[in-house]
N, C-alpha and C positions, 0 to 999 in steps of 0.2 A: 504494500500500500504506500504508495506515494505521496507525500507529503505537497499540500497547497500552499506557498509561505504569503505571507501578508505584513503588514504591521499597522499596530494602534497609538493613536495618539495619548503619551500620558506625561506627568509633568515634565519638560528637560527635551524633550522630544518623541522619536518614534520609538516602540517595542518589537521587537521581531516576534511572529507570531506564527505558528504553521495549525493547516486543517489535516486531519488525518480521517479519510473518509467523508460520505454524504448526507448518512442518516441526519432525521430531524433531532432526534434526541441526542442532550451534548453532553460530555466528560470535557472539563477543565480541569488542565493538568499540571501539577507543579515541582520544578527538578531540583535534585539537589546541590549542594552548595558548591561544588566545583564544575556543577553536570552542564547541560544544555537540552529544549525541545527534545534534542532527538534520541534521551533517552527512555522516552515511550514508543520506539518502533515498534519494539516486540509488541506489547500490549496492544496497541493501535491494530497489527496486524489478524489479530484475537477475535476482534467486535463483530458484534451482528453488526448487517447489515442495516439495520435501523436506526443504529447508533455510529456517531463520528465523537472525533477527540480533540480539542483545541490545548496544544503546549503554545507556553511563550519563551524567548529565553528570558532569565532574571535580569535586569537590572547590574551591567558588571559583566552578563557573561555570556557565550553565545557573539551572533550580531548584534547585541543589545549592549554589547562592552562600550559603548562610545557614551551611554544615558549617564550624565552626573551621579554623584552622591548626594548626600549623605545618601548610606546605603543603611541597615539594619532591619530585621524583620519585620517593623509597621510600615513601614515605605514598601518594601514589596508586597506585602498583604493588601496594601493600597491599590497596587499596578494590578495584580491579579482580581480584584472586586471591579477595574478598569477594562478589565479583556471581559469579565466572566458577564457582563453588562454590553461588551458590544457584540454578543452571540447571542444573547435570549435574558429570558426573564431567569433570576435567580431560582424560582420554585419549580422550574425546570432542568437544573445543571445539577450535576454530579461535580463536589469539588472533591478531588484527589492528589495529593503531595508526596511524595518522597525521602526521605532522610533530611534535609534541610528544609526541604519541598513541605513536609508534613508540618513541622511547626509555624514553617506560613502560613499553610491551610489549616490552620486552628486559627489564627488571629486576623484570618481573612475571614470566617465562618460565624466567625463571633459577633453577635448582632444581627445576623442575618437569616435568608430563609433559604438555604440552599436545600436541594431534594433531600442529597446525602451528603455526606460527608466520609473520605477513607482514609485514613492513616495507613502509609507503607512505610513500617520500619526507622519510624523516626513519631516527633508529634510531644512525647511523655518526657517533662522536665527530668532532666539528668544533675543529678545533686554533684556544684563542682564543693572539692576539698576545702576546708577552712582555712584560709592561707594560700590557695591555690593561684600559680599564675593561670590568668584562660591563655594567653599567648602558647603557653607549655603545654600543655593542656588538650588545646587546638592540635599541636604538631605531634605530640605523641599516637591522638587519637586518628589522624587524617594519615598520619606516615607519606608515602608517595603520592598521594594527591593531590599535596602541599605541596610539596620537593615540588614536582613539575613545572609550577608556576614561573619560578624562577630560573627556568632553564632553556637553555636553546638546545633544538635538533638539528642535524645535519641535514635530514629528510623527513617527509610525511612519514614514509616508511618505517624509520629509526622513532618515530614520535610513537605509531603504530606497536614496533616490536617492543618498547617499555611499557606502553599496557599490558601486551601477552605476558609480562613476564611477571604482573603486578599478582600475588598471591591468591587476591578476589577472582582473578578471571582462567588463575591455572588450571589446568584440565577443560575448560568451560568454554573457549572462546567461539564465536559465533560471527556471522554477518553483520546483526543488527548490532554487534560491541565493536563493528570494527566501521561503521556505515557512523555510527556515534562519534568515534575517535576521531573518524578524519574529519569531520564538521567542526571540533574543536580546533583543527591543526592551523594554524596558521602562519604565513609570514613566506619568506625566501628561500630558497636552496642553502641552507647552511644558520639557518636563525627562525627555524618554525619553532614555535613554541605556542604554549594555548591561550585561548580568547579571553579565557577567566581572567582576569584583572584581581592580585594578590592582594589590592587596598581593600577591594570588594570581599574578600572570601574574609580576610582577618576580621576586617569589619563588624562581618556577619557574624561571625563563629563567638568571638566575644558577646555580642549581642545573645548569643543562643545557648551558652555555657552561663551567664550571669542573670540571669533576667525571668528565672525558673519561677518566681509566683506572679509574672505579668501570662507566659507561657498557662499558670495553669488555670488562672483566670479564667482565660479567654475559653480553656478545656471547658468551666466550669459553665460557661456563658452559652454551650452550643445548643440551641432546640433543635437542629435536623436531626435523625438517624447517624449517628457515630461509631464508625468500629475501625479498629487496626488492625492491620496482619505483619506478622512479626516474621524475620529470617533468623531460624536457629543459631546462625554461625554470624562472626561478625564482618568489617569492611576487610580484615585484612584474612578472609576465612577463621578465625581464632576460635575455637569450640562456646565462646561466649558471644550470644549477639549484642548489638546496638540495642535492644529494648530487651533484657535479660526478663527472665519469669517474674523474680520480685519486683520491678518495677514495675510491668502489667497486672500483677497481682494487686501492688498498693494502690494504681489508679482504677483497676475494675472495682474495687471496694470503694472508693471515692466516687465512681460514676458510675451509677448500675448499669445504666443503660448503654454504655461504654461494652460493645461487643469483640472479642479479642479472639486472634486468630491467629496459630503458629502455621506459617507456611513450609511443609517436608522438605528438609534437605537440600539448603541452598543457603545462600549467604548476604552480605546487603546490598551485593550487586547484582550477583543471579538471579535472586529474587524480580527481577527485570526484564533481564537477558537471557535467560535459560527460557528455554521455549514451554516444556511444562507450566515454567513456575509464572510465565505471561500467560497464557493462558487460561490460568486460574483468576491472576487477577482480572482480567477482562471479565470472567464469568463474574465476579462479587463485584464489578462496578456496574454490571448492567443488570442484576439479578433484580 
């Protein structure tokens, strides 16, 4: 499924914006904090036919890298309430988010009446340490997703071959993670490096490691239909995910209605790209 690209006007200028399919009924979709649009291929390719998907890139990253700052989590929740308004009426939209993705779509949802609402593997305030730097914090937990930012490739190719080799995508790798990658790559023969803009990701990431009772807030604020699906493993495969059991434990007992869902045998990338594990989510965004 081929991707429609467009863009929306929101403050600072244009959003990069892609349609994935024709259906009247919409999925608006939200990527994570290093990511771009086009890592809902998979999923996008999944959907009934009644249903299409609108990604944007964030604010910083993508072809949206050129939109100012200040960047943090209400300013994209902003941009995405700006896309999810120029597709349809809010009590028609699926809002759906990602690992950085997810906690904007809590504080985008918040106040609103969107149909649903899905948490994929991110969403649920993460307690940073007493004393903790988030700067540290940020880089231990991201590892090479960070690193990139600041680095030049010799080639699309060599940009390509350092994701194969990234832990999350070993044994795993796929079209749609490699159709992703190169939409990220950008720049010359000898100085590709990615569209993410590192002011923007630190930015962010600080915002989303400090700010755990605005985060849970906004959890607390949602009236659509709310539920998360969790990846057992985490970003860098590590036997612990990004939303471990007791952390969906303590927010399923804070939001009853808060529906929680471990997704088999993948991790917080596959969870995307692995064609099973898109396929499933497709099924619970449209179910």
């Amino acid at each position: 499924m081929n991707p429609v690209f467009g863009d929306v006007e929101v403050p600072g200028g244009a959003m990069r914006v892609a349609r994935f399919g024709t259906g009247p009924r919409v999925i608006v979709a939200v990527h994570g904090i290093t990511a771009s649009l086009m890592s809902w291929t998979g999923v996008a390719r999944h959907l009934p036919t009644e249903w299409s998907l609108v990604a944007m890139d964030l604010r910083g990253r993508g072809h949206s890298a050129g939109l100012p700052g200040p960047y943090g989590l209400p300013r994209h929740a902003e941009d995405v309430n700006l896309v999810a308004r120029s597709v349809g009426a809010e009590a028609g939209i699926v809002l759906v988010g990602h690992s950085m993705g997810a906690y904007v779509t809590a504080l985008a949802a918040a106040g609103h009446d969107y149909a649903r609402v899905v948490l994929v593997d991110g969403g649920l305030p993460m307690p940073l340490p007493a004393g903790a730097d988030p700067d540290a914090v940020l880089e231990s937990t991201l590892g090479p997703a960070i690193d990139r930012l600041s680095r030049n490739f010799p080639t699309a190719d060599a940009y390509v071959d350092f994701f194969k080799a990234h832990p999350g995508f070993a044994g795993a790798w796929s079209a749609e993670a490699e159709e992703y990658v190169r939409y990220d790559a950008s720049g010359p023969q000898g100085a590709v490096r990615s569209r993410a803009r590192e002011e923007a990701v630190r930015q962010d990431g600080r915002w989303m490691l400090t700010e755990g009772e605005a985060i849970g807030a906004a959890l607390g604020s949602i009236t659509s239909p709310l539920s998360l699906l969790r990846a057992p493993r985490g970003l860098l495969n590590q036997p612990v995910g990004m939303m471990p059991d007791e952390l969906a434990a303590a927010w399923t007992a804070r939001l009853p209605a808060l529906e929680d869902e471990v997704v088999d045998d993948c991790n917080h990338y596959t969870i995307l790209f692995d064609d099973r594990c898109a396929k499933l989510l497709a099924e619970r965004f449209t179910r």
